[in-house]
N, C-alpha and C positions, 0 to 999 in steps of 0.2 A: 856289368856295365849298363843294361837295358834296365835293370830296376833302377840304378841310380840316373840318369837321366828321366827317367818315371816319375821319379821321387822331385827331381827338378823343375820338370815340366807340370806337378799338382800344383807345387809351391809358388812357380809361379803365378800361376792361374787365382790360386787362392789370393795372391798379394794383387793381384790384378781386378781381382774381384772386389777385395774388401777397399781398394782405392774407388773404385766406383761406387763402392754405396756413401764409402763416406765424401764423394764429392757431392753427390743426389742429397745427403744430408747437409753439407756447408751450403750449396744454391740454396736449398727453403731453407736453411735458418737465416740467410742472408735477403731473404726474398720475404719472404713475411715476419721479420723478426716483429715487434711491437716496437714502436719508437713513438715520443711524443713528437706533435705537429701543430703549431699552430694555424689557425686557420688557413684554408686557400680555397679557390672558388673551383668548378668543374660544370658541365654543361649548361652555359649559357645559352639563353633562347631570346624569343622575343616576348614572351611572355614570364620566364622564369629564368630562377640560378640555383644551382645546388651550392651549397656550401659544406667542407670536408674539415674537421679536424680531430686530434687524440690526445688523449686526456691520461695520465700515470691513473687516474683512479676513475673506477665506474663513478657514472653524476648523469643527471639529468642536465644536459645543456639547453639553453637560450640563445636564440640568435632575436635582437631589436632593431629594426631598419623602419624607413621612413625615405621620405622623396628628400632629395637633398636638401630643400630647403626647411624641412619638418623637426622634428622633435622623437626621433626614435619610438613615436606610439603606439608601433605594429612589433608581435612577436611569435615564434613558436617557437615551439619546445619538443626535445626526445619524448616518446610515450615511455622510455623505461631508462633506468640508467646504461651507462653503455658506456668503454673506452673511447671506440671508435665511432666517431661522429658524421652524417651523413644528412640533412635537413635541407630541403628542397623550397624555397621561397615561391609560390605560383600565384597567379591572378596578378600579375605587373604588367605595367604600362609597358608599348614596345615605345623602342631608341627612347628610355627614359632614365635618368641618373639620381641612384638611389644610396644612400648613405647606411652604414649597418654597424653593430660590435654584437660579440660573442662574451655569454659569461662563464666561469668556471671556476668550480670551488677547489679544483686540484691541479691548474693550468695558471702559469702567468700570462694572460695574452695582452700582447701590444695593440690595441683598440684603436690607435691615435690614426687619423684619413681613411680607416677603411670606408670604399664605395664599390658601385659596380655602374655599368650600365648597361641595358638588356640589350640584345642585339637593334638592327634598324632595317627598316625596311627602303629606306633611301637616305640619302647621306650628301650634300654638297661636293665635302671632302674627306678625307678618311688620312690617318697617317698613321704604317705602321711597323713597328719594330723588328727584325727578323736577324737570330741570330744561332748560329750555328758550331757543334760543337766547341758549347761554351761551361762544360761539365769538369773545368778543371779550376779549383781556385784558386785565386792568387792575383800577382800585378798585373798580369795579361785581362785576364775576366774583370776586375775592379774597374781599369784604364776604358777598354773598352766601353763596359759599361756605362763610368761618367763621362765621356766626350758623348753621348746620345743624352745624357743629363743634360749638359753643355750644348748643345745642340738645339734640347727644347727648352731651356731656360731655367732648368730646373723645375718646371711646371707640367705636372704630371697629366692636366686635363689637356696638352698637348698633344697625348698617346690616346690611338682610340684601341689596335690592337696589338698582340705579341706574336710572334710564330718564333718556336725553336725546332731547327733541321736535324735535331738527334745527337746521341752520345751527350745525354744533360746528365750522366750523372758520371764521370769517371773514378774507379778504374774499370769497376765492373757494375754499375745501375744498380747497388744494394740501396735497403729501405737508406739505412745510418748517409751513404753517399749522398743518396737525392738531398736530405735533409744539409750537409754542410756545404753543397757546392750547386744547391738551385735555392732550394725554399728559405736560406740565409741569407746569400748573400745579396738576392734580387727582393727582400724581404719587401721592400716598400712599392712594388714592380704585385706583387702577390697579393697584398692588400687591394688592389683597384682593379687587378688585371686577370683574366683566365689564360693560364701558360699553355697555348693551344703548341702541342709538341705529339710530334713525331717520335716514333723509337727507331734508336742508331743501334750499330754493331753491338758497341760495349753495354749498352743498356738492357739488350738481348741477352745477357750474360744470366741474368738475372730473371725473375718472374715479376719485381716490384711493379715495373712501368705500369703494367697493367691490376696493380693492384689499389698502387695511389691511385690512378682518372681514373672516371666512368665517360666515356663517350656517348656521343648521339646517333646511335647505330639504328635508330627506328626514325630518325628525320625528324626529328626533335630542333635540330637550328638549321635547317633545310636542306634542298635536294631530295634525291632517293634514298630513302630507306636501306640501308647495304645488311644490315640484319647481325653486322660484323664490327666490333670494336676497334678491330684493325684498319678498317678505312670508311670515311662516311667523310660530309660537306659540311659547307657554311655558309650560309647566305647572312652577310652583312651590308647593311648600304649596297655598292656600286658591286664589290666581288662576290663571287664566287670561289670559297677556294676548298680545295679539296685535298684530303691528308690521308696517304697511304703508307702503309708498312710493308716497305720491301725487304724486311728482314727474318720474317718467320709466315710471311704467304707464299704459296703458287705464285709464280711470274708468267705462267703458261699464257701463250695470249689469247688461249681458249677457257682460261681460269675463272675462279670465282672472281677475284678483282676487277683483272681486265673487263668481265662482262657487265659487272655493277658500273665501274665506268664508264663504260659506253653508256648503258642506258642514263645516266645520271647525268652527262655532259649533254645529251640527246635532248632533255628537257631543261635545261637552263636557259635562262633568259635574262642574268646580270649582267652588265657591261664588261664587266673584267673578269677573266677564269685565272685562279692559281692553281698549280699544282706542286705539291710540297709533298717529299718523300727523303731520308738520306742518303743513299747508295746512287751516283748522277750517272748519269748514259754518258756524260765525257768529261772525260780531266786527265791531264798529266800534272795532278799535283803528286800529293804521297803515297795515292792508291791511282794504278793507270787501268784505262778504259778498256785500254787496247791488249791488257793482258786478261785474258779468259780465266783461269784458276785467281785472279785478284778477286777479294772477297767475295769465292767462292761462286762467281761468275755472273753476278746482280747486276753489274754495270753492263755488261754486255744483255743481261736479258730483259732490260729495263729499255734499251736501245732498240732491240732488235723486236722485243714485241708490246713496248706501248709507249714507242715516240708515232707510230704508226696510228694509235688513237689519239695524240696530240694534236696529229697533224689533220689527221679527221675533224675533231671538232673547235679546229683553231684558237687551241691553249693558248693564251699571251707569254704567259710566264712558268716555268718549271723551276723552285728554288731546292736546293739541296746541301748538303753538306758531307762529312766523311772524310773528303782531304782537307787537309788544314792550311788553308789557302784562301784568295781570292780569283774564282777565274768566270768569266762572261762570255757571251757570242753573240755575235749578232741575230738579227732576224732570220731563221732557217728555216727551214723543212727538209724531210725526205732523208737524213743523213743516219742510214743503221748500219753502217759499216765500220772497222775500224779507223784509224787517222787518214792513213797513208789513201783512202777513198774519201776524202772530204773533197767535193770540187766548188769552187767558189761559182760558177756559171749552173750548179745547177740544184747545190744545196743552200746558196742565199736567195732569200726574198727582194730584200732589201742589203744595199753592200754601203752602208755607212755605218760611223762613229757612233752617231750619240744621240740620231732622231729618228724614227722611223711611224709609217703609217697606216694604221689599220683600217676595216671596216668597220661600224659600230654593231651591228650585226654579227653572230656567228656565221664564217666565212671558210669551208675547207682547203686546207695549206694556203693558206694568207699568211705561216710563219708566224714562229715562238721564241723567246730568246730565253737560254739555259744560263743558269746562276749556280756557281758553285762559293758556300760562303761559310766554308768552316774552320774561320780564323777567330773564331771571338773568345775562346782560352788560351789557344795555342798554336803554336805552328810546326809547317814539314817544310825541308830544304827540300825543293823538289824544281825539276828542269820546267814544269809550266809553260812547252810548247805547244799544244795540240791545237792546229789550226783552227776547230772550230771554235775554239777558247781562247780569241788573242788580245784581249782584255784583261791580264792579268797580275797578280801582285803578291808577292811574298810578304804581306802582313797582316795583322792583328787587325781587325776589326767587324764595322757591322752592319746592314743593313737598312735603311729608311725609303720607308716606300709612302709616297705621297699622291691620292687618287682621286681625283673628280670624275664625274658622269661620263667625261670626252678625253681625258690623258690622264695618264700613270707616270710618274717619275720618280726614277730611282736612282740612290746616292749609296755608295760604299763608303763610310763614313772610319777612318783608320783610326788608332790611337793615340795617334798626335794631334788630332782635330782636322786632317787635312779629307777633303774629297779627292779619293786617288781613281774612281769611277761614276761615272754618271750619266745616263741616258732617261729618254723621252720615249713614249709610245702615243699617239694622237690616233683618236678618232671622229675627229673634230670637221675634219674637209680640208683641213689647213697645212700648208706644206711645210716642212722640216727646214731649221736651216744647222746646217749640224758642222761642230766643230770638233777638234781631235784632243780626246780624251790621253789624258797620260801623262 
């Protein structure tokens, strides 16, 4: 009987074993498979753009750009042939809009509107897209989509930037996924715009996230230097926003992260701070805050050790995604505990709807208002109580963030076209007259 159980006990091992390598195998071949891509843009600056695409056959490609009003008379070229495409445009105008096409003898690429334009180092006004867990496609992602079409008119030079809160490629972030359900169906979104995104749960499935971008982890489009593709800045016009991955760093608040951001928020000097990561310090949407083993305890340690530096260097805005939902808070601070500790008398700043007032100056615990917006493919039927969260909506939709020098205002933008959230941030002098959202 002890050999046969023996015998059991190898077999198993062995069937255990050889399921593991061949999962190690399905991740990289799902992870770096080759797939063709047409083009798409990656670390914009103020001075430069890379531009990224793949080709079924080695070629020397050509990228031709010019100022938008010009004639394509500027170009470079791969030094060798090569599938995978990588060409870095430098010596550009900053806040300057420049027009460009790619050619290829083994690639059909659609040429027609591509532009870019390099980051800015001041901006009047800024207006920008933000849409979360939007990696599934279909009617929900389309819909979404065009009511922000709908919105600017169809007029693309409307948009200055994009932000995606994670989970952009479902079900599990492969090369083949990114390609049908981001770089498709936002195709004309990818032509003009760099997909500035975060990596979600499901994208972490996978190795691609990090193999499609190259990030500006040397401070390439400002801030500090983080040294780490996983989280680094952006200075554009008015904001500052900063993109971290809470899904494969230390959360420790003695961590690499946490410490690059302190020092990074330390030396900023834009009017507006964003911070943009997936996994949010509170929701009871489809994933709850308040349960510690929920994805594997990110919400709680996102709360517990860097709403603490939020509130240090007077974040305005925290957007994220992961529940499949819309949920908001007002102007807070101070709040790292579960729900049932949320006190209105001493974790609000500010106890209104839809207007509130800042310093224009960084200002510690002056209060941040937390965005959960990961409605724009899909949804969770989910109870959406959690008092710091009482802004909430069980729908489809998606983000428009509209910024001057002195206010930010923001619009949750549904699939019906309707505004079913909206608020003001001022830092102006000017007082709030604020009316009830809902």
């Amino acid at each position: 009987m002890k050999k046969l159980f023996k015998k059991i006990a190898i077999s198993l091992i062995i069937i255990v074993a050889l399921y593991g390598v061949g999962r190690i195998g399905v991740v990289a071949y799902d992870s770096y498979k080759f797939i063709e891509r047409e083009p798409y843009m990656v670390m914009q600056t103020q001075n430069s753009i890379t531009i990224k695409w793949q080709t079924p056959k080695e070629e020397i490609g050509t990228i031709h750009y010019s100022p938008l009003s010009g004639n394509l008379e500027q170009n470079i070229s791969d030094n060798k042939g090569t599938k995978k495409h990588a060409l870095t445009i430098s010596g550009l105008h900053e806040c300057a809009k420049y027009k460009y096409s790619v050619d290829s003898s083994s690639l059909k690429i659609d040429n027609e509107g591509r532009s870019f334009t390099t980051l800015c180092e001041n901006e009047k006004t800024q207006r920008v897209w933000v849409i979360g867990d939007s990696g599934e496609r279909g009617k929900g992602q389309n819909g979404v989509y065009n009511q922000m079409l709908n919105y600017i008119d169809h007029d693309l030079h409307k948009l200055n930037f994009w932000i995606l809160l994670g989970d952009n490629a479902y079900r599990s972030g492969t090369q083949k996924q990114f390609n049908q359900n981001l770089f498709e169906p936002y195709k004309e979104l990818v032509k003009r715009f760099v997909p500035w995104a975060v990596t979600g749960n499901h994208d972490a499935r996978r190795w691609a996230f990090y193999d499609i971008w190259d990030f500006p982890k040397n401070g390439e489009s400002g801030g500090v230097a983080s040294g780490h593709d996983e989280y680094y800045a952006i200075n554009d016009g008015n904001l500052h926003i900063v993109m971290l991955d809470n899904q494969n760093i230390n959360l420790n608040k003695d961590g690499d992260m946490a410490n690059w951001l302190k020092k990074d928020l330390q030396v900023n000097t834009k009017p507006w701070t964003l911070v943009v990561f997936h996994t949010p310090p509170y929701s009871d949407g489809g994933h709850k805050s308040d349960n510690s083993s929920d994805s594997g305890a990110r919400m709680e340690n996102m709360r517990e050790n860097f709403v603490p530096i939020f509130d240090e260097f007077g974040v305005d805005l925290v957007l994220s995604g992961h529940s499949h939902g819309y949920e908001r808070s007002k102007l807070m601070v101070n709040h790292l505990g579960k729900s049932s500790t949320f006190d209105i008398t001493k974790n609000l700043v500010q106890n209104h709807d839809s207007c509130y007032t800042k310093p224009l100056k960084m200002t510690p615990n002056s209060g941040t208002i937390y965005m959960v917006a990961g409605s724009s493919s899909k949804l969770d039927h989910a109870t959406l109580q959690h008092p710091a969260m009482p802004f909430s909506f069980e729908k489809l939709g998606s983000v428009i963030l509209e910024v001057t020098p002195t206010t930010l205002n923001s619009k949750f933008l549904t699939i019906d076209g309707t505004i079913a959230d909206e608020f003001t941030i001022k830092k102006n002098n000017t007082k709030c007259e604020n009316k009830t959202n809902g």
